[in-house]
N, C-alpha and C positions, 0 to 999 in steps of 0.2 A: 470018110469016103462019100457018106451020102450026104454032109456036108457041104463037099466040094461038088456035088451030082449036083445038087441046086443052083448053084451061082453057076457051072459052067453049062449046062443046059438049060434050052431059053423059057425063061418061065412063063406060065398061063398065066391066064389073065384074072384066075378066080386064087389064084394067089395073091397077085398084085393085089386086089380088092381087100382082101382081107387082111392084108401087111396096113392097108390104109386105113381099114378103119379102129384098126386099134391103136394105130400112132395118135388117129383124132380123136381117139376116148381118151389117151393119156393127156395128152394138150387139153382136151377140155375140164377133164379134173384138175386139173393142175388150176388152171384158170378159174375154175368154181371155187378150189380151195385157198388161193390169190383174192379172189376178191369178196370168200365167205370172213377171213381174218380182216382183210381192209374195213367191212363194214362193222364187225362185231371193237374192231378197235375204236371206233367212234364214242364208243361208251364206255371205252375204260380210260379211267385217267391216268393217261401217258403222261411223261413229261412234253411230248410234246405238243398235247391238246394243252396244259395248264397256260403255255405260254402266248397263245394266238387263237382268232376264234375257234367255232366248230368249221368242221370241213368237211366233204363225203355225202354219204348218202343223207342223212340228217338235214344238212344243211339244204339240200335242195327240196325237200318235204318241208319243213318252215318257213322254205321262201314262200311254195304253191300253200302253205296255209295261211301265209298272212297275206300274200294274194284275193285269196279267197275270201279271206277274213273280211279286205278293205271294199272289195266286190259287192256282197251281202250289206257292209253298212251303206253302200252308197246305193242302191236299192232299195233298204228299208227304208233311205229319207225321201228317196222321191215319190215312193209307193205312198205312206201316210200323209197327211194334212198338215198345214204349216201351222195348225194349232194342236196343242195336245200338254197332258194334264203330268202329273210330275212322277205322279207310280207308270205310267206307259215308258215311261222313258227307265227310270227303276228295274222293270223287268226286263229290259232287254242287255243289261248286265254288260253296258258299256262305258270300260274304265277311260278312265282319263281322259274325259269330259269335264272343261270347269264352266264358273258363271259367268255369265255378264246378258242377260238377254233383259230387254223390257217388259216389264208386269203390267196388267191393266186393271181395273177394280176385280175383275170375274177371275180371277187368277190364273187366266191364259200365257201362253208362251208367244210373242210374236216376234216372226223373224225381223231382222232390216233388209231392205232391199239386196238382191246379191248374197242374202245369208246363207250360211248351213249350222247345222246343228252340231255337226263336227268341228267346224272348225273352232281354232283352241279359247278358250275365254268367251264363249259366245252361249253357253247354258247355262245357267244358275236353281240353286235347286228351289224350290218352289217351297211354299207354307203358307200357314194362315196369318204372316203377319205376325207384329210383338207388338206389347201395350209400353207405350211412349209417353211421357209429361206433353202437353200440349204447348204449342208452338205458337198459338194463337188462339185469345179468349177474348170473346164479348164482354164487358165488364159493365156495361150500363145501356140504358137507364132502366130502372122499374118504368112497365106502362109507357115504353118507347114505340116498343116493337120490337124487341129483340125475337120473342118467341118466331115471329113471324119468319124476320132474319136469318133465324137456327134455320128454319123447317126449308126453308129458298137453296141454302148453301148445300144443306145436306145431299139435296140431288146431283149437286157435282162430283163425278165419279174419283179426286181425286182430296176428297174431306173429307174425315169421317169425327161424326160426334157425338159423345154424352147425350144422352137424350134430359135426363133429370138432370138441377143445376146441385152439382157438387157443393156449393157454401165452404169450400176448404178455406178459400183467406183470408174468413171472417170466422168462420165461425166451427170449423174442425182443422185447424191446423197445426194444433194437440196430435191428432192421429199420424201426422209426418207423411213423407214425400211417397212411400211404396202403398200406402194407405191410399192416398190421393193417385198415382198413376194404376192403379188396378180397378178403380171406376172405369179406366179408360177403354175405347174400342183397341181393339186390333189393330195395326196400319202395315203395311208392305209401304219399300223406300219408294220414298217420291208423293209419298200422301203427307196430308195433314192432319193432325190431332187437335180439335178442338172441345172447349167446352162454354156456356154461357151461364153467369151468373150476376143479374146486374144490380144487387147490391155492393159487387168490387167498388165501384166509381166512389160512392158514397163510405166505405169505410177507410178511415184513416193509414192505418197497417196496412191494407192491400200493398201500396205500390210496392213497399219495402220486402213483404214478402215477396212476389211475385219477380222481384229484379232477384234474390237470393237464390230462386229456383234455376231462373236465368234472363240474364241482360236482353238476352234479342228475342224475346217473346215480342209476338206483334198483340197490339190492343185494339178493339173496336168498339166504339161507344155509337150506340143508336139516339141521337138527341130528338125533342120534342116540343113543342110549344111549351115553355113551362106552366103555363096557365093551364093548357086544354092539360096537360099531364096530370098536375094536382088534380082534378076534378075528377079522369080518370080512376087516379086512385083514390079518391074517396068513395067513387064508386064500387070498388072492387070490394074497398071493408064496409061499406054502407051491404052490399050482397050476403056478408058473414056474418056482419053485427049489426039487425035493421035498428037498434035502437042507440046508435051512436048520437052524438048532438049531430045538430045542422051544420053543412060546410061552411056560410055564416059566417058562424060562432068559433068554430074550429081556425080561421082564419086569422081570426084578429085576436090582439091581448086584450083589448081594450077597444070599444065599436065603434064610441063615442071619439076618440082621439084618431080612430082610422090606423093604430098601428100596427102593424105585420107580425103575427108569430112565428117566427122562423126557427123555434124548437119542435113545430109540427114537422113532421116528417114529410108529410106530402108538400110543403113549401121549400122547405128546405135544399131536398132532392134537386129541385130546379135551378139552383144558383150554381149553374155549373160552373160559370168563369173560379168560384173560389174552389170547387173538387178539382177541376185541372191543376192549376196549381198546385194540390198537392202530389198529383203525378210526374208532372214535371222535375218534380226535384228528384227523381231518378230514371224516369225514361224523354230520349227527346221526343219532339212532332211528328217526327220522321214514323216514327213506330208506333203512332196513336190516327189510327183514322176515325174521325167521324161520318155518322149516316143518318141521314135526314130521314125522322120517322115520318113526314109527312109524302115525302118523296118516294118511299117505300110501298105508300098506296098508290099514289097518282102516275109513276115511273117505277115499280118494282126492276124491273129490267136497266135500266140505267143506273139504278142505284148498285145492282148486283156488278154488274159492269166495273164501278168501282173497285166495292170488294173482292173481286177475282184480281184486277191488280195490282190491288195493296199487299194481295196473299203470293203473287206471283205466279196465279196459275192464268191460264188459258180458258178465253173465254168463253163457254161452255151452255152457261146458265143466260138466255136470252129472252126477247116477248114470245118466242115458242112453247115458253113452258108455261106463261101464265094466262088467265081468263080473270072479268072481274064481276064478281058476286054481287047481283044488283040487290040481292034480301040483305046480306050481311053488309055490304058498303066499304070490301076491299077486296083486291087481286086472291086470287087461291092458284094452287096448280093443278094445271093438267093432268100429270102423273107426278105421285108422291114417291119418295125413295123406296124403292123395294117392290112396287106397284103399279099397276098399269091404268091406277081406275084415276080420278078428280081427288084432289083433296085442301079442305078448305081447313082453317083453324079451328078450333071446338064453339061449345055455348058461350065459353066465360072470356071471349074475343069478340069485340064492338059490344059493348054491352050501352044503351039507352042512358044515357045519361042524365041525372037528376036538372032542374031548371034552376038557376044561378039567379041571385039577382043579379041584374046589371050592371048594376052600381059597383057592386065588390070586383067583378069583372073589369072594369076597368081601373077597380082602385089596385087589383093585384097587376096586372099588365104595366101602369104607371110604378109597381115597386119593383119588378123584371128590368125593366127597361135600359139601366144603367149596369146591370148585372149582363143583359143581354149584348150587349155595343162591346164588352172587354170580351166575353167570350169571340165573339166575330173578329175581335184583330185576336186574341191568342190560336185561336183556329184556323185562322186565314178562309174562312167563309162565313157567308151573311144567308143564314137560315129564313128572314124577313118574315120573324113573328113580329115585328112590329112596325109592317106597311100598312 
């Protein structure tokens, strides 16, 4: 009866209100408890999550995180310097970054034009570098000038070498190839690994060892007047041993007949035409450059010019780097590798030379002569020690 009291008597309006808001408390639980199951199923493995992505709530929170994600990287590359060192990058613990960027001696990163750091193949991880067999050696001559040669190249940011001469392929190569390349420096790709040691030229075995290590090693022989050479080095053991005989005597077998000894080392050295030769029988021309030691003083820069490339590098090394030593009587540098100050070669570099007689001087120059004309066609240059 008071059932029926209600629906046939017109109802207030503080009824209706409250018939409404409980209809929308049910709708809204209802709709809480709809989409509290929607979300909680995201994480249980349904059959029908196994078979298609995620979907739901999840899926729009990993979008706005990798959003976010790509936001932050692309902000921290415009924020930093386009150079930077290899744990900076390390610590910010971004995967799936690979290599490929350009190194330069100071172990910098540097972009390309248009580069990013993200984009894919475009970082590489960085290091000190690994010890390499060298790729190209000085092999001659004693009292050339090779030393000088070392110390010129070294300032090119993209050689690195041996300071002391190894003697591996004369005279340790007993101790094998891991023995020999752990003398070496460090190099990162795109350097060269060198070493000098110019007794190579003059021992027999060098060439054969040195093609065994590897065929396309490049060689570089610093040549010299052979005359002013010999004297050279007699100078150098006349310095060690003051009571060796006279150059002289040392010269000839015999004074009286004027004949040449050419068991002496310091003569010997000089007949370069017959040491090529024995190079030759297993590296070509191509792979052998010669450097004028006198050219070395009077054009250091011209000569470098060459050796940059024969080596195939860029040329780098110019008359910016050098000055000429009017006490000492050759070129020095500006700034030495690793430094910012002059640096010239030590004491035991230009050293006074003993007085010759003349006579011998010309009687060795007249036994050069014929040695010297075959080396200039096998070399294909004319050095004109004998204008």
């Amino acid at each position: 009866m008071a059932f029926s009291r209600v629906f046939s008597d017109p109802p207030s309006k503080s009824i209706f209100r409250t018939f409404a808001v409980m209809l929308l408390s049910i709708l809204a639980s209802l709709y809480f408890l709809h989409c509290l199951a929607e979300r909680c199923g995201t994480c249980i493995p349904m059959e029908r999550r196994e078979t298609g992505p995620v979907e739901g709530f999840y899926v729009s929170k990993l979008k706005d995180f990798e959003s976010l994600r790509r936001k932050r990287l692309k902000k921290w590359t415009s924020t930093r310097p386009l150079v930077m060192r290899r744990h900076r990058v390390s610590e910010e613990n971004l995967p799936g970054l690979e290599a490929n960027v350009k190194l330069s001696n100071s172990l910098d990163v540097h972009l390309e034009p248009g580069g990013s750091y993200l984009d894919t193949g475009k970082l590489r991880t960085l290091g000190e570098g690994s010890k390499k067999l060298p790729q190209a050696i000085i092999i001659g001559v004693k009292k050339g000038g090779t030393r000088a040669l070392l110390e010129f190249l070294r300032v090119h940011p993209d050689i690195r070498a041996v300071g002391v001469e190894p003697h591996f392929f004369d005279r340790n190569y007993d101790n094998g190839l891991e023995w020999y390349r752990d003398l070496m420096p460090k190099t990162l790709e795109g350097q060269i690994t060198m070493e000098k040691t110019p007794s190579y030229f003059v021992t027999h075995e060098a060439p054969a060892r040195i093609y065994a290590m590897s065929r396309d090693t490049k060689l570089i022989v610093v040549v010299r007047d052979p005359v002013t050479r010999a004297i050279s080095d007699y100078t150098q053991t006349l310095s060690k041993k003051p009571d060796i005989p006279t150059f002289e005597s040392l010269t000839f077998k015999n004074r009286t007949t004027g004949l040449i000894d050419t068991s002496w080392s310091a003569i010997q050295i000089g007949i370069y035409a017959k040491h090529l030769d024995n190079w030759l029988q297993f590296f070509p021309m191509s792979q052998i450059l010669f450097v004028s030691g006198e050219r070395l003083i009077s054009d250091p820069a011209g000569e470098l010019g060459r050796v940059q490339d024969f080596l195939g590098l860029k040329r780098i090394i110019t008359d910016k780097h050098f000055y000429f030593n009017q006490t000492k009587g050759f070129p020095c540098l500006k700034k030495a590798e690793g430094s910012s100050k002059p640096h010239c070669l030590g004491k035991t570099k230009g050293r006074t030379h003993p007085n010759i007689n003349p006579e011998v001087v010309q009687r060795l120059r007249d036994f050069y002569r014929p040695f010297n004309m075959k080396f200039y066609q096998m070399s294909g240059r004319k050095f004109g020690w004998d204008d």
